[in-house]
C-alpha positions as CSV (number, residue, x, y, z in Angstrom):
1,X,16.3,36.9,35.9
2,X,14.3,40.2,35.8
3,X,10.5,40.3,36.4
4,X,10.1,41.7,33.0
5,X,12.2,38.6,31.8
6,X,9.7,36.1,33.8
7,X,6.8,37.8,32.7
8,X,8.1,37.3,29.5
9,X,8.2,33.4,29.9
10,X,5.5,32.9,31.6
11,X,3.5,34.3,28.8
12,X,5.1,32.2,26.6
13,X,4.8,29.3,28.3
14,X,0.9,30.1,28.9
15,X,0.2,30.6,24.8
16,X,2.5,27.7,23.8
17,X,0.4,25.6,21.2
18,X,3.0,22.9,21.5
19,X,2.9,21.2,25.1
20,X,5.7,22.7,27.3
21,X,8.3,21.3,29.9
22,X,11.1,22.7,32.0
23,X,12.9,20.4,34.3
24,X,15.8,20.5,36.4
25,X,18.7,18.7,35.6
26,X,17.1,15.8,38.3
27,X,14.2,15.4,36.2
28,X,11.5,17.3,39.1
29,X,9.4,19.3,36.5
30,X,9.6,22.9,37.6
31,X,7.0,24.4,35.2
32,X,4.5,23.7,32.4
33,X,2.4,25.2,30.0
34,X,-1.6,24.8,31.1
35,X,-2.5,22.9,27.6
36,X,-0.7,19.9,29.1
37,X,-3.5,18.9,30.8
38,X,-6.1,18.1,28.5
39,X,-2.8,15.4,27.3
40,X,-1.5,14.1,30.3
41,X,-4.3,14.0,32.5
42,X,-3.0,16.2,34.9
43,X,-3.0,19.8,36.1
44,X,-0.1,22.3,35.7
45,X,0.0,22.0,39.5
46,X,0.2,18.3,39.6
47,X,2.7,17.9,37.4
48,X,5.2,20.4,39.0
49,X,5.0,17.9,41.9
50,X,6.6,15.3,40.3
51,X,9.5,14.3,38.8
52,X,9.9,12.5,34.9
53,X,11.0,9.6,36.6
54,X,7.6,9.2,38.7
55,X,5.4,10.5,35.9
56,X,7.2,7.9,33.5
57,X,6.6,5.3,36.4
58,X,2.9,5.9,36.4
59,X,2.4,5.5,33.0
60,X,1.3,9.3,32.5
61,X,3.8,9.5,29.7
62,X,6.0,6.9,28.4
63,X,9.0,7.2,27.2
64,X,10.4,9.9,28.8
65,X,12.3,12.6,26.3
66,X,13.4,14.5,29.3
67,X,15.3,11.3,31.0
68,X,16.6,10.9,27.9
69,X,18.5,13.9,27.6
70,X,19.5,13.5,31.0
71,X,20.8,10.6,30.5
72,X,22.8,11.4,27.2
73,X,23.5,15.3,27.4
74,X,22.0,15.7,23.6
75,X,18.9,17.0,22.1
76,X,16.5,13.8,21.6
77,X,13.2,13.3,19.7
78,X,10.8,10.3,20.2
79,X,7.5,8.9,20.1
80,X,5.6,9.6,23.0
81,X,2.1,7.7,24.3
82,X,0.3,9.0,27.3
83,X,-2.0,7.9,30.2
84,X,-5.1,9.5,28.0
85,X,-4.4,7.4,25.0
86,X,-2.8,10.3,23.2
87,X,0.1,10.1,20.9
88,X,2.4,13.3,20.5
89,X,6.1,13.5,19.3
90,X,7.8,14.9,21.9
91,X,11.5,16.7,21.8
92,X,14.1,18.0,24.3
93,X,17.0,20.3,24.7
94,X,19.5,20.8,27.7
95,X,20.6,24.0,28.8
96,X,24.1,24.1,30.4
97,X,25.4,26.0,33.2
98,X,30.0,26.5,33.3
99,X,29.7,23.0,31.5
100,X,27.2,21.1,33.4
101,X,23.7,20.1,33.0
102,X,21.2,22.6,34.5
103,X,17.8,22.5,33.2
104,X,16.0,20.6,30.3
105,X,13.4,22.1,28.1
106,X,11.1,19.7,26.3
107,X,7.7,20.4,24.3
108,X,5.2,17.5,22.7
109,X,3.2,18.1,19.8
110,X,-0.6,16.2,19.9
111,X,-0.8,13.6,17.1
112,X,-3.9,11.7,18.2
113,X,-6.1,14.3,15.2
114,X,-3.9,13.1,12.6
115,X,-4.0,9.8,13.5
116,X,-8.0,9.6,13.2
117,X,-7.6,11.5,9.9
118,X,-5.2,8.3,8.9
119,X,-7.9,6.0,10.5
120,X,-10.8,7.5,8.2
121,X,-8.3,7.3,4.9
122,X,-7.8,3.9,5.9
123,X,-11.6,3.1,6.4
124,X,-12.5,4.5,3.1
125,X,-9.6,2.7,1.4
126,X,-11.5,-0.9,2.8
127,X,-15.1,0.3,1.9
128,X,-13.6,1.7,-1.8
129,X,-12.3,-1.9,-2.3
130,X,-15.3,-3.9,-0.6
131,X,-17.0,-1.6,-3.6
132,X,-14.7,-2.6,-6.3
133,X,-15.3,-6.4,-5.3
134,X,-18.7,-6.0,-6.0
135,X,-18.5,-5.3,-9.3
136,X,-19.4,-1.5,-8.6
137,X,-15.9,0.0,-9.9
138,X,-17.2,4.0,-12.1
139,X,-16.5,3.8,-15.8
140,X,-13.3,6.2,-16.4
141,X,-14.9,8.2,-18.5
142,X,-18.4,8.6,-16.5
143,X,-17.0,9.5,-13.1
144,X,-12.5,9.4,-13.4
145,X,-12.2,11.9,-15.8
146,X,-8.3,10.8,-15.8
147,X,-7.5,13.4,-18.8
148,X,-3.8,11.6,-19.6
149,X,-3.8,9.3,-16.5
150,X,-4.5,6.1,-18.9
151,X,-5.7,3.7,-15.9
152,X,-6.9,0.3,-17.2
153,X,-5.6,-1.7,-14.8
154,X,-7.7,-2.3,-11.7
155,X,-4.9,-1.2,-9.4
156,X,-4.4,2.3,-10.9
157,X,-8.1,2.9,-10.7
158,X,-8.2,2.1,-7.1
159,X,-5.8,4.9,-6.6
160,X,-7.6,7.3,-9.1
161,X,-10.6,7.0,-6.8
162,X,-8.8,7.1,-4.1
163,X,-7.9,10.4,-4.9
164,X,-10.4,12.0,-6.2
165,X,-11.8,11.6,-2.9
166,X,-9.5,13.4,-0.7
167,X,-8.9,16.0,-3.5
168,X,-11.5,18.5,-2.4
169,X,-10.0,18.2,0.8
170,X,-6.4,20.2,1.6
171,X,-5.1,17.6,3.4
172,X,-1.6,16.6,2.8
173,X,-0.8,13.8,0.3
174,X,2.7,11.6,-0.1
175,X,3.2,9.7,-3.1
176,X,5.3,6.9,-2.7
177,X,6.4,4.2,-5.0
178,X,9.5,3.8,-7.5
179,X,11.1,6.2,-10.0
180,X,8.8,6.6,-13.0
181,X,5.5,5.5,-12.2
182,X,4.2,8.9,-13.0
183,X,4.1,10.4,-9.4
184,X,4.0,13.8,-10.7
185,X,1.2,13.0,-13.4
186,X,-0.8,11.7,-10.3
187,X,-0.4,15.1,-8.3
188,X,-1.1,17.2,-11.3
189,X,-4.3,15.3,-11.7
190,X,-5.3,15.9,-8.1
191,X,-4.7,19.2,-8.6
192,X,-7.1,19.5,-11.1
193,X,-9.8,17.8,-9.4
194,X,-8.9,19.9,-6.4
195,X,-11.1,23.4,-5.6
196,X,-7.9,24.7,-5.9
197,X,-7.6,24.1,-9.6
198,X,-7.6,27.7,-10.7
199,X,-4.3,28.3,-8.9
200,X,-1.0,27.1,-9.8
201,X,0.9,24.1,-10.2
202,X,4.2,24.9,-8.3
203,X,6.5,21.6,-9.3
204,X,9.8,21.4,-7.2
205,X,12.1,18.0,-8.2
206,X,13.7,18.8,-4.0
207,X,17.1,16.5,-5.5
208,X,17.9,19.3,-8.4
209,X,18.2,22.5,-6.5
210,X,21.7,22.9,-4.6
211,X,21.5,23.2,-1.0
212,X,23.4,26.4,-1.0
213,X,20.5,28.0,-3.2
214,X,17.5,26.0,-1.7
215,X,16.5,28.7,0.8
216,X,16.5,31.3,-1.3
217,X,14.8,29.6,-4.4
218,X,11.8,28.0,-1.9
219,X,11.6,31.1,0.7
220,X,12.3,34.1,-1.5
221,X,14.8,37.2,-0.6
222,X,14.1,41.0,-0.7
223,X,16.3,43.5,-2.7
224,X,20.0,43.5,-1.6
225,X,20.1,40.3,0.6
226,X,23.2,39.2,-0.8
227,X,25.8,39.6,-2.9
228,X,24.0,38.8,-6.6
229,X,20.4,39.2,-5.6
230,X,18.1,40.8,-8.2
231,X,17.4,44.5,-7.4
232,X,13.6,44.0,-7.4
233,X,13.9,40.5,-4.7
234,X,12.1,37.5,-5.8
235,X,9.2,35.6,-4.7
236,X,10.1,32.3,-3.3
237,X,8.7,29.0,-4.9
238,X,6.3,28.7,-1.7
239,X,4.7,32.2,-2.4
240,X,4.2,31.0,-6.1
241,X,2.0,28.2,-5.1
242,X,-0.4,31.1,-3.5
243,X,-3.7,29.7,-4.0
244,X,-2.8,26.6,-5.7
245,X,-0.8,23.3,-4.7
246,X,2.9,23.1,-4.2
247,X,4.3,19.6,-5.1
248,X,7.7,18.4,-3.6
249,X,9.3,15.5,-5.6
250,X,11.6,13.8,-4.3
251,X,11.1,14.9,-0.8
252,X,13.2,12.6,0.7
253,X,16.3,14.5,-0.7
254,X,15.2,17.0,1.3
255,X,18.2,18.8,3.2
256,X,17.9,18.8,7.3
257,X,18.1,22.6,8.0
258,X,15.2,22.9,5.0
259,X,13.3,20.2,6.6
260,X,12.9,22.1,10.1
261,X,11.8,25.6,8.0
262,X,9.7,23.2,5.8
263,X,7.3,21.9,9.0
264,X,7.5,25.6,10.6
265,X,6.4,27.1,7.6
266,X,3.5,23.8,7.7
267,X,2.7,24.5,11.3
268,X,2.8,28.1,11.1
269,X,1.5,28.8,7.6
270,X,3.8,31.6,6.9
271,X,7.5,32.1,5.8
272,X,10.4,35.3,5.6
273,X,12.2,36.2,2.9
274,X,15.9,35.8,3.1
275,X,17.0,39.9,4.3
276,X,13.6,40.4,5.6
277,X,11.9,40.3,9.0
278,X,8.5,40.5,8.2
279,X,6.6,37.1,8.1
280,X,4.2,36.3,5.1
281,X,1.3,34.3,5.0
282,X,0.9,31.0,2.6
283,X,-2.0,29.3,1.3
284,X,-1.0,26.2,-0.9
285,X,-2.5,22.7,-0.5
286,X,0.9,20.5,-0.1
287,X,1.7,17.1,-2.0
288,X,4.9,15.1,-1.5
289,X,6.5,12.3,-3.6
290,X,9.3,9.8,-3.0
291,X,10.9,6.6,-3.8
292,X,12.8,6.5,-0.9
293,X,11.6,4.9,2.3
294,X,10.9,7.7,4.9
295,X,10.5,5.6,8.1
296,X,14.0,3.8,7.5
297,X,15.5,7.5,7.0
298,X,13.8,9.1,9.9
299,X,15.4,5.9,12.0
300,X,18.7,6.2,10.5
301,X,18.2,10.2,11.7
302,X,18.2,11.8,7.8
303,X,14.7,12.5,8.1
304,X,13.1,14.1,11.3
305,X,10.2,12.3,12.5
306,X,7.6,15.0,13.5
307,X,8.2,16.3,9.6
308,X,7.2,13.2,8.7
309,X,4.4,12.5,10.6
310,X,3.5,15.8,9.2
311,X,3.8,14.9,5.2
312,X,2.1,10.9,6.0
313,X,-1.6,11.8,5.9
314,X,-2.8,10.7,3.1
315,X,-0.2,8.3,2.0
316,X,-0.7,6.7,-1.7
317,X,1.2,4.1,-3.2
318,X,1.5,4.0,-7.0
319,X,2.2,0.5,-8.9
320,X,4.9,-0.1,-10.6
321,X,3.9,-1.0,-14.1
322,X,5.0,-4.4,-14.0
323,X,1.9,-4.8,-12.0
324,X,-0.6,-3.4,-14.2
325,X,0.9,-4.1,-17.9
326,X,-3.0,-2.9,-18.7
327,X,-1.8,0.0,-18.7
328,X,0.7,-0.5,-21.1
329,X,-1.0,-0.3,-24.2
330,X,-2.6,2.9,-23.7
331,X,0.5,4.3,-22.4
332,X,2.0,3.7,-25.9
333,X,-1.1,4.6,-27.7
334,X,-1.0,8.2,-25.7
335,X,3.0,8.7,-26.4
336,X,2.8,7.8,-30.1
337,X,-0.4,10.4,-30.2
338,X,2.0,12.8,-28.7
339,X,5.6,12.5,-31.1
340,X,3.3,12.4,-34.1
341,X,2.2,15.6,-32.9
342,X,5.0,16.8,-31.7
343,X,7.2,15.6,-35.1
344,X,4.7,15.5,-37.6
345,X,3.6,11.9,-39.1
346,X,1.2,9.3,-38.6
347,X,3.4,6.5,-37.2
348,X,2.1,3.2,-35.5
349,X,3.8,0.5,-34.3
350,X,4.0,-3.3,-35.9
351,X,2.1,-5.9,-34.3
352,X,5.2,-8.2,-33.7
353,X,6.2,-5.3,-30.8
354,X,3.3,-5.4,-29.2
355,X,4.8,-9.0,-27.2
356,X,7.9,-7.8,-26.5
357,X,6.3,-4.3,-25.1
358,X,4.1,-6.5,-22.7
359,X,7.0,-9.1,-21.6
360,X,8.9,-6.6,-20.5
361,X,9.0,-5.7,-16.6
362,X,9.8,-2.1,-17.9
363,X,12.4,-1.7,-14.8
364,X,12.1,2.4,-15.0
365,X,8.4,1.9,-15.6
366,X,6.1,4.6,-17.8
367,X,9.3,6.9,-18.0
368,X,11.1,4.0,-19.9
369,X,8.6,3.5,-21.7
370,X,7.7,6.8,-23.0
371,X,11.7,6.7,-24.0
372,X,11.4,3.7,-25.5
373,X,8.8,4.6,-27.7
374,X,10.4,7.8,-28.6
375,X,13.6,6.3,-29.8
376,X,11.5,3.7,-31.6
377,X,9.7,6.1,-33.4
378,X,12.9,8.6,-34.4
379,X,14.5,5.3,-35.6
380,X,11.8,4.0,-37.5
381,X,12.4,5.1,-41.5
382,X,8.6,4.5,-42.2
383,X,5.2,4.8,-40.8
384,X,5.5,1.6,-39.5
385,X,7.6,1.2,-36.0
386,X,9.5,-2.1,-35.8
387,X,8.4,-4.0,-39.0
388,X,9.4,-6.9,-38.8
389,X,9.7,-6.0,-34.9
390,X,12.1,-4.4,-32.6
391,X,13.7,-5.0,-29.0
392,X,11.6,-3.5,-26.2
393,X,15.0,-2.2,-24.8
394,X,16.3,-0.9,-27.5
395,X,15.4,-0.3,-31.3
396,X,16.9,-3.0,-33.3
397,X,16.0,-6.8,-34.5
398,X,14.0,-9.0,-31.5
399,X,16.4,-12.3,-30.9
400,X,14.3,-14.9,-32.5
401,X,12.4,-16.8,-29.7
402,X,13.8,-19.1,-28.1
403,X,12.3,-22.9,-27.6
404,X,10.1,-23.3,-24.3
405,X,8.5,-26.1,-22.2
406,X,5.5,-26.9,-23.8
407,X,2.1,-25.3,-21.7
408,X,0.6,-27.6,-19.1
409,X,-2.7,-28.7,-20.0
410,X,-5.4,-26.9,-18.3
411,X,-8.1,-29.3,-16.7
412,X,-11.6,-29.3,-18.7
413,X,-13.6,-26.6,-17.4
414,X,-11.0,-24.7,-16.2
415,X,-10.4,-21.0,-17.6
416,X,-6.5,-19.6,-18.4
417,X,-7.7,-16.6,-15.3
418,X,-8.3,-19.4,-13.0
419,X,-5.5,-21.8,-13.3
420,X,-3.0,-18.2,-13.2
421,X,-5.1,-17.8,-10.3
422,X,-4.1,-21.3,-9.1
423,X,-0.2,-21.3,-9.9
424,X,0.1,-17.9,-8.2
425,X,-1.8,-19.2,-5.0
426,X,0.8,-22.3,-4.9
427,X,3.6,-20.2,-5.5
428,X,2.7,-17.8,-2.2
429,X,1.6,-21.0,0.0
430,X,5.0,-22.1,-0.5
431,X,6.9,-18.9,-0.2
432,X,4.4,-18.1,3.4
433,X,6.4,-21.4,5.0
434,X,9.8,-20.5,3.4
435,X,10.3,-17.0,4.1
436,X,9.7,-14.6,7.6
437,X,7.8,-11.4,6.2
438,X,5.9,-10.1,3.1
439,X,8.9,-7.9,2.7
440,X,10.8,-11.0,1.7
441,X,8.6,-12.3,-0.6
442,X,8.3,-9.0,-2.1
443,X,11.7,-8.9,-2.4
444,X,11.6,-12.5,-3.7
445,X,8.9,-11.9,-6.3
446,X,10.2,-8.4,-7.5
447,X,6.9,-6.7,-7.1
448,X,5.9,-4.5,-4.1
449,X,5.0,-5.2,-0.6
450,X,1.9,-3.8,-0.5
451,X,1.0,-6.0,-3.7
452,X,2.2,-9.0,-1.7
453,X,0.0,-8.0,1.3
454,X,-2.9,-7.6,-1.4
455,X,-2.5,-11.1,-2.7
456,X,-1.9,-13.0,0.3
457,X,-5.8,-11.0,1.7
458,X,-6.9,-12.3,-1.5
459,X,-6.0,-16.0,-1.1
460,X,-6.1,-16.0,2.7
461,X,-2.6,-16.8,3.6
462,X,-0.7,-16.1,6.5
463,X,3.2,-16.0,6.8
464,X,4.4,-19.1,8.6
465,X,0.7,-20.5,8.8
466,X,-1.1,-23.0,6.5
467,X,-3.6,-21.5,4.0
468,X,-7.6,-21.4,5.2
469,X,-9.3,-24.9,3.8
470,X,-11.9,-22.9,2.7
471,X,-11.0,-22.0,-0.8
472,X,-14.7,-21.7,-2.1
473,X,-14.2,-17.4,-2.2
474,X,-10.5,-17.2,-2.6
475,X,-11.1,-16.8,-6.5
C-alpha cells in the first residue's frame, strides 16, 4: 500500500461516524477509529493491544461480530452490548487474500440515543393512560381535532393523543397493526398536526411498485439513464416529500437492496438519482406502516435489523375494530355521508342493520366496512338501506335469528358493565393457568396481544400465577 493509499484510510478511519474495526484474521485488532472510545471504554491504543477474543472475555463488548465472521467466513450482523452500558448494532465483513481469510472489517453503530427516545415514548404512553384513568381523557372536538378519524372508542383515543404528541416532533413513526384499520388515515392525520403540514403527503403502498422499477420511482433518474427514461429526468418519490412527510405502507414488503439505500438515505439525509453522481439533500419527516411482524422478519433474515431499529421509534399499534365496535357507528355514519355525496341521495340505513353491523368481528376491519356499506347502499332501490334488514357480509335477507340460551340473571345491584367485567376476568384467570404466553391467549381470543397485555394489567393477572386477592380496584 502507498502512503497516499494509507493516508487515505487513516483519514477515513479518523472521521468515521460509525465505530470502526480492522482485525486480522486471528482476531488481534490492528486499528480503530478514535470515536470507539467514548463506547468501549477504551483508547484507540488500548484496544489495538488486544485481541476480540480478550475484549469479548472482559466483557468490553459482547458478542463479538468479528469472531463471528471468523468463525463462519460470511458477513454477520448482531446486537451488540458493551462494558459502558451501551447498545450498538454492529456488522462485519471478511476480506480474502488467494482464497483465505486475511483481515476483518467491522463498524458498530451507537443505539443507546434511540433507546432513551423509546424510554420517554414509553413513559408518556404510562402517564397518558394514568391520565385517561382519571377521568381526565380531552373532548374530541376540544383538543383531537380528528377531522375523519371517527375515534369513540377509548382505545383509538389513546392513540390519537398519543400522536398528537410526537407530531410536532420529526421523529420516526411505525404503524403497526392488521390490514384495514386505517393506518394510512392515521399518518395522514399526523401529518396534519405536524409543523410540516404545509408540505406534501408523499403516500408509497412499498408491495405495489415492482422491484425492477422501485429505484428509479423512490430515487429519481436524470435525462438519458436508461433505455425509456423521460428526456427531462424525473424526481424521485423521496424528493417529492421535500418539506413534507413521506409514508411507506407496507414497509415490510420492502425489497433487501432498497432497504440498505433506504437507511443510507436515513442516516445520510441525501440520495442520487439513477445516471447521476451528484448527491441531493432530503428533508421529509418519515412514517412506516405494516401488518407484518418486523422482529420475526429481521430473525428469519428478510428484514435487516439496524433498518429496523431505525423505523421502531415511535412504534403505534392501531386496534382492530373488533375491539372498539364504538367506532362502528360513526364509521358508517361518515361513509354513508360520503356515497350520498359522491352519488347523489339521502340514503340511511334501517334500524334492523344496525345489530348485525355491531355483531360482526368485521375481519378486514374499517376497509370492509366502508365496502360493505357501499354495496349496501348501490343495492338498496330506496332511501332506506336494508328494510326489512340486510347481511352485514353481504346485501341480502339476515337469516332469521336463531334460538339462544336464555341470559343469566345478573345479581341485584349489579350493572350489565360490571358482570361483562366479571365473565371477562374468569375467562382470562382460566386461560393465565392453561396457556404459556399472552401470545396464546391472543391467539386464543382472536384479539391482539397488546389488548391481552392491557387486560390482564387491568385485572392483575399473571400467566401461570393466581390472580391478586385484592379485587377492590380491578373494576
Amino acid at each position: 500500500m502507498s502512503q497516499t493509499d494509507r493516508l487515505v484510510l487513516d483519514t477515513i478511519i479518523a472521521t468515521a461516524q460509525d465505530h470502526l474495526f480492522l482485525t486480522d484474521a486471528g482476531g488481534r485488532v490492528l486499528k480503530v477509529s478514535p470515536g470507539s472510545t467514548a463506547v468501549y471504554g477504551l483508547s484507540p491504543e488500548e484496544l489495538c493491544a488486544t485481541t476480540v477474543q480478550e475484549l469479548e472475555r472482559r466483557g468490553v463488548l459482547s458478542p463479538s461480530v468479528t469472531l463471528e465472521v471468523i468463525r463462519t467466513g460470511r458477513p454477520a450482523q448482531l446486537m451488540q452490548h458493551t462494558a459502558t452500558g451501551r447498545r450498538v448494532i454492529a456488522e462485519a465483513y471478511p476480506i480474502f487474500e488467494q482464497g483465505r481469510l486475511s483481515r476483518v472489517v467491522s463498524r458498530s453503530r451507537d443505539l443507546t440515543d434511540l433507546q432513551l427516545l423509546q424510554d420517554e415514548y414509553a413513559l408518556l404512553q404510562r402517564r397518558f393512560s394514568e391520565h385517561l384513568k382519571r377521568g381526565n381523557a380531552p373532548s374530541l372536538g376540544e383538543e383531537l381535532e380528528l377531522d375523519e378519524l371517527e375515534a369513540q372508542s377509548q382505545l383509538l383515543r389513546e392513540v390519537a393523543q398519543l400522536l398528537k404528541r410526537v407530531a410536532p416532533t420529526d421523529a420516526t413513526v411505525l404503524m403497526l397493526g392488521e390490514s384495514g384499520v386505517g393506518k394510512t388515515a392515521f399518518a395522514r392525520q399526523l401529518h396534519r398536526w405536524s409543523q410540516r403540514r404545509q408540505g406534501p403527503f408523499i403516500d408509497v403502498n412499498c408491495a405495489a411498485i415492482p422491484e425492477s422499477l422501485f429505484e428509479s420511482e423512490m430515487f429519481g433518474y436524470q435525462p438519458g439513464a436508461f433505455s425509456g427514461a423521460a428526456r427531462q429526468g424525473k424526481a424521485g418519490l423521496l424528493e417529492q416529500a421535500e418539506g413534507g412527510t413521506l409514508f411507506l405502507d407496507e414497509i415490510g414488503e420492502l425489497p433487501l437492496a432498497m432497504q440498505t439505500k433506504l437507511l443510507k438515505v436515513i442516516q445520510d439525509g441525501t440520495i442520487t438519482r439513477l445516471g447521476d453522481t451528484r448527491p441531493r439533500r432530503v428533508d421529509f419527516r418519515l412514517v412506516v406502516a405494516t401488518n407484518r411482524d418486523l422482529a420475526r422478519q429481521v430473525e428469519e433474515g428478510s428484514f435487516r435489523l439496524d433498518l429496523y431499529y431505525r423505523l421502531n421509534v415511535i412504534p403505534v399499534t392501531i386496534p382492530p375494530l373488533r375491539e372498539r365496535r364504538e367506532d362502528i357507528p360513526a364509521l358508517v355514519e361518515l361513509q354513508l355521508q360520503r356515497l350520498n355525496h359522491r352519488y347523489g341521495g339521502h340514503k340511511m340505513l334501517h334500524a334492523g342493520v344496525w345489530p348485525v353491523l355491531m355483531g360482526n368481528d368485521w375481519p378486514g376491519n374499517v376497509r370492509e366496512l366502508e365496502n360493505w356499506v357501499e354495496r349496501a347502499w348501490l343495492s338498496a332501490s330506496g332511501e332506506l338501506i336494508g328494510a326489512p334488514a340486510e347481511s352485514a357480509r353481504e346485501p341480502g335477507p339476515v337469516p332469521a335469528p336463531q334460538p339462544s340460551a336464555p341470559a343469566p340473571a345478573l345479581p341485584p345491584g349489579q350493572g350489565l358493565k360490571a358482570a361483562l367485567e366479571e365473565c371477562e376476568r374468569a375467562i382470562l384467570t382460566e386461560l393465565c393457568t392453561q396457556l404459556p404466553s399472552t401470545y396464546a391467549i391472543a391467539e386464543r381470543l382472536a384479539i391482539s396481544q397488546p389488548s391481552v397485555v392491557r387486560k390482564l394489567q387491568k385485572y392483575r393477572l399473571r400467566i401461570g400465577n393466581k390472580p391478586s386477592m385484592n379485587t377492590k380496584n380491578n373494576r
